[in-house]
N, C-alpha and C positions, 0 to 999 in steps of 0.2 A: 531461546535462540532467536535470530534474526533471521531476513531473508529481505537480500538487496533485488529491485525489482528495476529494469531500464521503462518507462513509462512510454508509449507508443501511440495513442492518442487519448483527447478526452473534450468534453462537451465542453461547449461554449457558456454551460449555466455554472459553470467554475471561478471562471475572470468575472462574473456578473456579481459573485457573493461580496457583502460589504457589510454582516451582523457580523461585531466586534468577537465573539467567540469563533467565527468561522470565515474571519481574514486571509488563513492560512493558505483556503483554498486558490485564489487570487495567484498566489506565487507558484502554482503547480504547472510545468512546461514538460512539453512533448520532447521527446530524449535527454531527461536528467533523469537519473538514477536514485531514487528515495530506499528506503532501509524503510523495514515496517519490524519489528517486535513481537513475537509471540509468548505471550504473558498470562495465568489466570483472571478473570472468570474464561477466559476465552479460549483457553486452552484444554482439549478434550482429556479428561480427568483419565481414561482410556490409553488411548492412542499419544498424548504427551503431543497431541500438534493441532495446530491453529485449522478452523476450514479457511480456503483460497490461497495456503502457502504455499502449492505449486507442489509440493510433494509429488514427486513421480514426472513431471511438467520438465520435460528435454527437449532437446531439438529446436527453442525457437519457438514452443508454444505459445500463442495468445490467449492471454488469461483476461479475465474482466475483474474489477471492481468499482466499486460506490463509496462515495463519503455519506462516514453517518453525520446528521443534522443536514442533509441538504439531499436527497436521492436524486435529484437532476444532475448532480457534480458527477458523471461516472465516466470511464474512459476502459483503455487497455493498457496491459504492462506484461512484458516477457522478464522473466527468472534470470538472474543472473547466476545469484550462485547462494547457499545458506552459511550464515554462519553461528558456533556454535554457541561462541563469545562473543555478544552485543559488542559495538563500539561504532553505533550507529550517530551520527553527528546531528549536533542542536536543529541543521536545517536539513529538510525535507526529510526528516523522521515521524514514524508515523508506529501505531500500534493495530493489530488485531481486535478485530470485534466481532 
């Protein structure tokens, strides 16, 4: 499954990244809407769900997260809504980890 997240801020050590594997993070702006992917390993063999998909996360809550390869890149993102059929697009797509 997916879960579309509206992104609501994030640190300045984001725009600063320029290692060729972690360019991505450069293009990440406060109120665009990323899709993140919940996929194995990363998905609890258990429960069938990602940790930080907001599960349960109504109302407008502020969630946090971090890029991995860079733990200074981190910000906040409210939930938009989950889906159960990926069809997340080329840009600002993102996976669980």
């Amino acid at each position: 499954y997916c879960v579309e997240f509206k992104t609501e801020s994030l640190s300045q050590h984001c725009a600063l990244e320029n290692r060729p594997y972690a360019r991505w993070m450069q293009y990440l702006r406060e109120g665009h809407t990323v899709c993140v992917a919940c996929q194995p390993p990363a998905m609890n063999t258990g429960t069938h769900r990602c940790s930080g998909d907001g599960h349960n996360a109504d109302g407008g809550r502020i969630l946090h997260w971090e890029a991995v390869g860079n733990s200074r890149c981190r910000g906040t993102w409210k939930k938009i809504r989950q889906l159960e059929h990926c069809s997340c697009p080329l840009v600002h797509s993102f996976i669980f980890t």
